[in-house]
KOLTI-386614 format. One line per 4 residues: number of its first residue (from 1); their letters; for each residue z, x, y of C-alpha. Coordinates in nm, 3 decimals. Layout:
NUM = a = Z/X/Y | ...
This chain:
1 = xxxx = -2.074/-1.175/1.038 | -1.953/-1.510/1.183 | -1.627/-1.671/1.120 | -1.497/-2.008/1.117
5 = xxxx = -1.240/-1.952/1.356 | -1.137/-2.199/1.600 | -1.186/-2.116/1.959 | -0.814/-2.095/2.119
9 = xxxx = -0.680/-2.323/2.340 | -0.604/-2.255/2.714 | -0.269/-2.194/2.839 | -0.173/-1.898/2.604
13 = xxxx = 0.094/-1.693/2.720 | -0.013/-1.349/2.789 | 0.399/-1.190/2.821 | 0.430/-1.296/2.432
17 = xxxx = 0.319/-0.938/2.282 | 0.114/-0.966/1.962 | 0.240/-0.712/1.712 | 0.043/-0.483/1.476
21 = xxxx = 0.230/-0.664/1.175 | 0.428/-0.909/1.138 | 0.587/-1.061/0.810 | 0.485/-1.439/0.698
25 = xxxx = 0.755/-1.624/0.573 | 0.870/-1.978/0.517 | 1.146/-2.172/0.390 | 0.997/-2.143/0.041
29 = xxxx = 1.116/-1.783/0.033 | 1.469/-1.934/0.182 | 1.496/-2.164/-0.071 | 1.407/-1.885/-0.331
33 = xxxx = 1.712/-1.700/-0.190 | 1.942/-1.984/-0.165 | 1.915/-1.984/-0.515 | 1.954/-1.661/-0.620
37 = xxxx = 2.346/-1.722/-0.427 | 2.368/-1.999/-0.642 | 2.313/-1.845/-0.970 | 2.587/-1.597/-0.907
41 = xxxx = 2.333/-1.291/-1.030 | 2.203/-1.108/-0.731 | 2.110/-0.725/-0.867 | 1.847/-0.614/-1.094
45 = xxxx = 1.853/-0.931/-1.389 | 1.643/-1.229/-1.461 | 1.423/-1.280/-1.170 | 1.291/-0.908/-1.092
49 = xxxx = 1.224/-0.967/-1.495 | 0.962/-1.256/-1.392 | 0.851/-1.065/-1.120 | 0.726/-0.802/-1.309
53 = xxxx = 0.529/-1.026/-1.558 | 0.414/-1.246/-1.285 | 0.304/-0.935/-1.089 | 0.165/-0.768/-1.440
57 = xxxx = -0.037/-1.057/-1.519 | -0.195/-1.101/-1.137 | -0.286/-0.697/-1.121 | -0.375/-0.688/-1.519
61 = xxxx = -0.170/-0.469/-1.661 | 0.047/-0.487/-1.972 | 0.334/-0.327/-1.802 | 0.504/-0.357/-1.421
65 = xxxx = 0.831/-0.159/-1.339 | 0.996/-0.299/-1.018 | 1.137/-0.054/-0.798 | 1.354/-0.070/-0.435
69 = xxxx = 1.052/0.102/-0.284 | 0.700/0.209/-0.332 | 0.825/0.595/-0.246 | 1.050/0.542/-0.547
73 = xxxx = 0.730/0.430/-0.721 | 0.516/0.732/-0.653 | 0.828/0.942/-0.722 | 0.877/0.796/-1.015
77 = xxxx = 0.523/0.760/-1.095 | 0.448/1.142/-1.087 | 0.797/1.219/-1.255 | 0.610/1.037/-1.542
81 = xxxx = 0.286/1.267/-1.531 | 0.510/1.551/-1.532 | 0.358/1.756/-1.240 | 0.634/2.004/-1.168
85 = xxxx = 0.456/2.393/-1.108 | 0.119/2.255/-1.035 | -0.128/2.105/-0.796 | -0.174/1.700/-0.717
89 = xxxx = -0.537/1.639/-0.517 | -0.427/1.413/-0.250 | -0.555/1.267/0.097 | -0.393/1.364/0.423
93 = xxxx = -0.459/1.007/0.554 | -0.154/0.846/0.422 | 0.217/0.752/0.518 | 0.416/1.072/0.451
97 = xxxx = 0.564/0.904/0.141 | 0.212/0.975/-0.091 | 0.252/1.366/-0.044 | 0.653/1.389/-0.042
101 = xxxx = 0.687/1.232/-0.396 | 0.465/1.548/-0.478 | 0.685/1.749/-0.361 | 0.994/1.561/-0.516
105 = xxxx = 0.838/1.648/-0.835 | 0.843/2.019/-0.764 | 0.406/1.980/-0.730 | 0.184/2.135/-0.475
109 = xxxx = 0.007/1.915/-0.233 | -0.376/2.012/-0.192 | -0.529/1.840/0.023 | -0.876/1.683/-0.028
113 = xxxx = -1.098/1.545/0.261 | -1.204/1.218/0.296 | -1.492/0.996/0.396 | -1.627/0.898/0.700
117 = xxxx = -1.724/0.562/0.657 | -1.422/0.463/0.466 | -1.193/0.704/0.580 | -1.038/0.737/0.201
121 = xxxx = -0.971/1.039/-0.030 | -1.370/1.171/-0.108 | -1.464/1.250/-0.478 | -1.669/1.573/-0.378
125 = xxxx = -1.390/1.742/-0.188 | -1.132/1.614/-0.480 | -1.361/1.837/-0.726 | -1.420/2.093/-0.535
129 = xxxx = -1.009/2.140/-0.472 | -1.040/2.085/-0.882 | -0.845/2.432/-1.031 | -0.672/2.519/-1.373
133 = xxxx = -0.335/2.461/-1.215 | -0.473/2.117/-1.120 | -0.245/1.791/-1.321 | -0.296/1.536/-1.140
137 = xxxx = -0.529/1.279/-0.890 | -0.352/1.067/-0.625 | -0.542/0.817/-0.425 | -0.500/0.571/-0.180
141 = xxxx = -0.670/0.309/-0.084 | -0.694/0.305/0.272 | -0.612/0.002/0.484 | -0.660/-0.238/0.183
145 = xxxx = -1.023/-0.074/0.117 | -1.096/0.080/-0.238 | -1.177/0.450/-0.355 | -1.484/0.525/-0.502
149 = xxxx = -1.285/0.476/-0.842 | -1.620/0.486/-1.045 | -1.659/0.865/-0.896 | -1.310/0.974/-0.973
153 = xxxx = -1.173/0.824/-1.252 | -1.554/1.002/-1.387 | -1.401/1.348/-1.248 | -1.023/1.278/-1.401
157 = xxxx = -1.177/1.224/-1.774 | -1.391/1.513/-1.735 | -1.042/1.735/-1.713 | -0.826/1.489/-1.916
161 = xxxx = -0.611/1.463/-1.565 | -0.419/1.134/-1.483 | -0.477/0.936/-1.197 | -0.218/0.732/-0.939
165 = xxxx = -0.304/0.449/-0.719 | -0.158/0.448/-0.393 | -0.230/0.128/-0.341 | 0.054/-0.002/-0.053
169 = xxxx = -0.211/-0.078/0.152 | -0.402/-0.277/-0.153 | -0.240/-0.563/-0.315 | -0.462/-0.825/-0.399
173 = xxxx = -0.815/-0.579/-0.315 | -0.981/-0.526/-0.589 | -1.299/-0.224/-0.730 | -1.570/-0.417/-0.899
177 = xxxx = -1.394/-0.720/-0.989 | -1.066/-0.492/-1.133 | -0.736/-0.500/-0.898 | -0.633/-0.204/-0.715
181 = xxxx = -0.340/-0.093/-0.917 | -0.497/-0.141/-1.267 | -0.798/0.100/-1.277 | -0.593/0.468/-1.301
185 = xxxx = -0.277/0.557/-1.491 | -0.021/0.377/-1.308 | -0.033/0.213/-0.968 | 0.197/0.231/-0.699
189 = xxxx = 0.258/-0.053/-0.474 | 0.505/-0.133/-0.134 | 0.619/-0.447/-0.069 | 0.755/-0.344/0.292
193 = xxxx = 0.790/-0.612/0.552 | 0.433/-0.522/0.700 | 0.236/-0.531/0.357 | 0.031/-0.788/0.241
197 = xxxx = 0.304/-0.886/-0.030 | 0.635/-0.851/0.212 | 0.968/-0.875/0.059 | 1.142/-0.684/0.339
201 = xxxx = 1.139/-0.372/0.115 | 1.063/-0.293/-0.232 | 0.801/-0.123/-0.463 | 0.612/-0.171/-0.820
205 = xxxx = 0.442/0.063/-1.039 | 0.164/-0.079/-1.301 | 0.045/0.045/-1.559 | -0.116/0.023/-1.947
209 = xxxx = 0.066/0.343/-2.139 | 0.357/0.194/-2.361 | 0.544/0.482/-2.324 | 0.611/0.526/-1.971
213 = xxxx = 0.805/0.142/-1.965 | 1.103/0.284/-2.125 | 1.131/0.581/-1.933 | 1.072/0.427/-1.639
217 = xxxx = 1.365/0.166/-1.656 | 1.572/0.439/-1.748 | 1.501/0.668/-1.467 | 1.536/0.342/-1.216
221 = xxxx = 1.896/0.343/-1.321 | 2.077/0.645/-1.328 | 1.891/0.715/-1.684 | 2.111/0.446/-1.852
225 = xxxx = 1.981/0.347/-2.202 | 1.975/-0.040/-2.080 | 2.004/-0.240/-1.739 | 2.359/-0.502/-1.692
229 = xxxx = 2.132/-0.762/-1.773 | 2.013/-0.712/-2.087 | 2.334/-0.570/-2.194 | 2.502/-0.879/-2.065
233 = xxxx = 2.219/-1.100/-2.232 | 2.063/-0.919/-2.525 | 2.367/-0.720/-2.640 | 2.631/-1.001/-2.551
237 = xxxx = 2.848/-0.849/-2.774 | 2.854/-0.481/-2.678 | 2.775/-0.562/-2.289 | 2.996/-0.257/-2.190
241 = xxxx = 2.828/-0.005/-2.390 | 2.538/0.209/-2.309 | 2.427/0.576/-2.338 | 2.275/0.813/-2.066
245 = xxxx = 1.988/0.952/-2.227 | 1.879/1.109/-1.914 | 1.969/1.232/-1.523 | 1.803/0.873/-1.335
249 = xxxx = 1.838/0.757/-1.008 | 1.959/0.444/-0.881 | 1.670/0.288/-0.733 | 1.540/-0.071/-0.878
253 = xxxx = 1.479/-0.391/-0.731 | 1.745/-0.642/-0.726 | 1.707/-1.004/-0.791 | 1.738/-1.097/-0.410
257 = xxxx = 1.362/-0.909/-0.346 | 1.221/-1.065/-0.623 | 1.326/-1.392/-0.559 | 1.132/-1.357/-0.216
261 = xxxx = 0.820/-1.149/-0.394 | 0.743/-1.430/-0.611 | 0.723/-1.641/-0.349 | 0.494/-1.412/-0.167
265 = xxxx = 0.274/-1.385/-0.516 | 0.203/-1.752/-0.473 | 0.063/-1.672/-0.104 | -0.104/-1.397/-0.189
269 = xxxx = -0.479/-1.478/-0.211 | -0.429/-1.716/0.044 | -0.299/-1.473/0.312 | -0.554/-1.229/0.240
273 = xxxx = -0.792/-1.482/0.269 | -0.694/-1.493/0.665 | -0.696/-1.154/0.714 | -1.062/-1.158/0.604
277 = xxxx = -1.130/-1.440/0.790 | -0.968/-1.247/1.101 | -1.141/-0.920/1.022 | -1.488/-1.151/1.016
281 = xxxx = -1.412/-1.268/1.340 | -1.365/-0.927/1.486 | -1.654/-0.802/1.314 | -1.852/-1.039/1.512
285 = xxxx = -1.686/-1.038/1.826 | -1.727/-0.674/1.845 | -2.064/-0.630/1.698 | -2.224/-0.564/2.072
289 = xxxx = -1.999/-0.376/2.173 | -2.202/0.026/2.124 | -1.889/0.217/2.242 | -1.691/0.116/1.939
293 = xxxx = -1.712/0.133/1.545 | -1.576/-0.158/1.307 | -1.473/-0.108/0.983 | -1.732/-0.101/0.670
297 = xxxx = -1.670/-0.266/0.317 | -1.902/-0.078/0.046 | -2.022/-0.332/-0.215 | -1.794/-0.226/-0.474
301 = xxxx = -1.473/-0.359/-0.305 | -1.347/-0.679/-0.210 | -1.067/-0.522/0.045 | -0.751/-0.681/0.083
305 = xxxx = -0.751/-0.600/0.479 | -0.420/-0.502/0.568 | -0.576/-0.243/0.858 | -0.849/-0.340/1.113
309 = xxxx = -0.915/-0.007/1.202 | -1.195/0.044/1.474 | -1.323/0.361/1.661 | -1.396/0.506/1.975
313 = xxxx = -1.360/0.807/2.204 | -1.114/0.690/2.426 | -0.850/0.607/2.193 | -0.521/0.630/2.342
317 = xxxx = -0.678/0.483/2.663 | -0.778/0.180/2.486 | -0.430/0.202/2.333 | -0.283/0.176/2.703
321 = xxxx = -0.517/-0.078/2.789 | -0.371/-0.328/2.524 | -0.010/-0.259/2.603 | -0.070/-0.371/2.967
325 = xxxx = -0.199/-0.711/2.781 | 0.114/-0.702/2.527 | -0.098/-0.641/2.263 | -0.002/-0.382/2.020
329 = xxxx = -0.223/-0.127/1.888 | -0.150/0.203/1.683 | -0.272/0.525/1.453 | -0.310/0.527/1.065
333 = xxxx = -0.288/0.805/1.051 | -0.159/1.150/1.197 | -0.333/1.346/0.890 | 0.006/1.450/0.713
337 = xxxx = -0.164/1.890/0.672 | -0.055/1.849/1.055 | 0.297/1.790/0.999 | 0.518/2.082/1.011
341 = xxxx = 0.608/2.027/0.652 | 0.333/2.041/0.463 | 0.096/2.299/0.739 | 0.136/2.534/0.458
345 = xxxx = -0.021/2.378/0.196 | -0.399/2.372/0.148 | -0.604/2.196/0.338 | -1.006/2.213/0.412
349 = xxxx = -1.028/1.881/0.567 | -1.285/1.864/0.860 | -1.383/1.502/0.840 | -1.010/1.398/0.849
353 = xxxx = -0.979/1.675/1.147 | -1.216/1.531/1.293 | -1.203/1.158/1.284 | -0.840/1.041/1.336
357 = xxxx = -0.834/1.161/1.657 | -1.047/0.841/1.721 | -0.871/0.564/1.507 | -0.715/0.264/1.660
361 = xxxx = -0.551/0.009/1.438 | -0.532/-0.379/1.601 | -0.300/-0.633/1.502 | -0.416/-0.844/1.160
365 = xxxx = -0.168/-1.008/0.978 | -0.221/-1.363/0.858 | 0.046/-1.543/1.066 | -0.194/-1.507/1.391
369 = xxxx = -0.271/-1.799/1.548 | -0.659/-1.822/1.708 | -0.519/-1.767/1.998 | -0.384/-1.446/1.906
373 = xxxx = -0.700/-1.340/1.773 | -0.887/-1.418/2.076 | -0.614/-1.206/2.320 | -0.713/-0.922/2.105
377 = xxxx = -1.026/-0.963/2.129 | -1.037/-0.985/2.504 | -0.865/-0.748/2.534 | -1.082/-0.490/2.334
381 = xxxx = -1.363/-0.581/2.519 | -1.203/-0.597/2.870 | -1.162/-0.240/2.815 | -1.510/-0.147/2.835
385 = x = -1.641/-0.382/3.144
């Protein structure tokens, strides 16, 4: 698939490394923080308020609960679905975060196996790891790339068993013309200086059920009844009063990351719009190339791209390769049943066994220039002349 990338110019400089990631900002998000200073309110008030409905409306969902991180989300997000002495189906290719909030909750992690061609969570191995002890589905939608959500949302109905959306990897993809975030019960997003929407840190959860907003904004902070700023707004009059309904935690956003993720909202098509443009180009670029695999997109999503993850037998040599170029190139993910912590959980996963041994994730973040693009590039294919 051709792209409409420019050919570089000469002269690049070949010490500058090219990162995997890097974060895109301008002085629209300084400005945005300038004036949060300026309005003397810097914690969890009026603008992580906006955020939410701004970030509601664009995933579309009636709710959106802004946290300081998207492992606060999923913890929070299963302390909702109230998993404690059972079993969560969940994939092994993920940052550890997706299977400790699991274990936060006092759940068990079992661990379903995935896909080959998409390299997310597979609906046949989620119902085959289907038991009575079974109360919840997480997913995650790997590198930006949706689940088969037709498939398991089917299999969550069929056992009245609620779904969550890892989707840190997702903002902005969509399944079918629906966001990531707004197809299962709630959706859990990251806002980490790498992902697509980069605030330096920060999370959301989404999601339709009235009932989980209240609880929600209580167990952000410390389980008080209401936040500072609507007691300071709302409740003018008793702004020093509030009740502790229940034991919370102290982990919102404050108005400083929401300042900045607004901005970022703005951008948001528009950056993912270069990393598919980028992707394209690779595609392309590398279609010849018969000692390599590129990534697939299945016709029900329209990924949001955050990984460009190829394969290949020589992986860490190909790895090596770039870093002699300064080009940086990594591994989403060490399959988290092979971590120490969780190697006694269960865990028949051959495909996932099998195929990250030969993942390789390249640099893609919309802030490349051409040029950058092309030093990949040349650098991939250097490595097999």
């Amino acid at each position: 698939m051709a792209s409409n990338l420019a050919v570089p110019q000469a002269g690049v400089t070949l010490s500058e490394p090219i990162p995997i990631f890097r974060p895109t900002f301008g002085e629209a998000e300084l400005e945005a923080v300038q004036a949060v200073f300026a309005s003397g309110w810097l914690g969890l008030g009026p603008r992580t308020a906006e955020f939410e409905r701004r970030f509601a409306d664009y995933i579309g969902t009636p709710h959106a609960v802004a946290l300081n991180s998207a492992t606060a989300a999923l913890d929070l997000g299963l302390r909702v679905l109230d998993v404690r002495g059972g079993e969560v189906i969940t994939t092994p290719m993920t940052f550890v975060s997706t299977n400790h909030a699991i274990l936060y909750n006092g759940g068990e992690p079992v661990f379903a196996d995935i896909e080959e061609d998409t390299l997310n969570i597979d609906p046949r191995s989620i119902e085959k790891n289907l038991t009575d002890r079974t109360r919840a589905i997480v997913v995650v939608h790997y590198g930006g790339h949706a689940c088969d959500m037709d498939a398991i949302m089917e299999l969550a109905r069929s056992r009245n068993l609620p779904v969550l959306e890892d989707a840190a990897h997702g903002c902005g993809g969509s399944h079918r013309g629906r966001k990531l975030g707004s197809i299962g019960t709630l959706g859990s997003f990251s806002f980490h200086a790498v992902k697509n929407l980069a605030t330096g840190d920060g999370g959301m959860l989404t999601f339709s059920n009235e009932e989980f907003d209240g609880r929600l904004r209580r167990l952000r902070w410390c389980g008080i009844s209401k936040d500072t700023w609507d007691r300071s707004v709302v409740d003018r009059q008793y702004s020093w009063y509030y009740n502790v309904e229940e034991l919370g935690f102290k982990c919102h956003m404050n108005d400083i990351v929401a300042a900045i993720g607004m901005v970022q909202l703005a951008k948001l098509d528009a950056n993912n719009a270069r990393r598919k443009a980028i992707a394209a180009y690779y595609d392309d670029r590398f279609a010849d190339l018969d000692w390599l695999e590129t990534p697939i997109e299945k016709t029900y999503a329209d990924s949001a791209h955050h990984l460009y993850v190829v394969r290949l037998d020589r992986r860490d040599d190909l790895i090596n390769h770039l870093r002699d170029r300064s080009v940086s190139a990594g591994v989403h993910y060490l399959p988290n049943h092979l971590f120490a912590l969780y190697r006694g959980y269960r865990a028949d996963v051959p495909v996932a066994d099998r195929v990250w041994k030969r993942l390789v994730t390249l640099p893609l973040y919309p802030g490349m220039t051409d040029g950058d693009v092309e030093r990949v590039v040349e650098g991939v294919r250097g490595f097999g002349t």
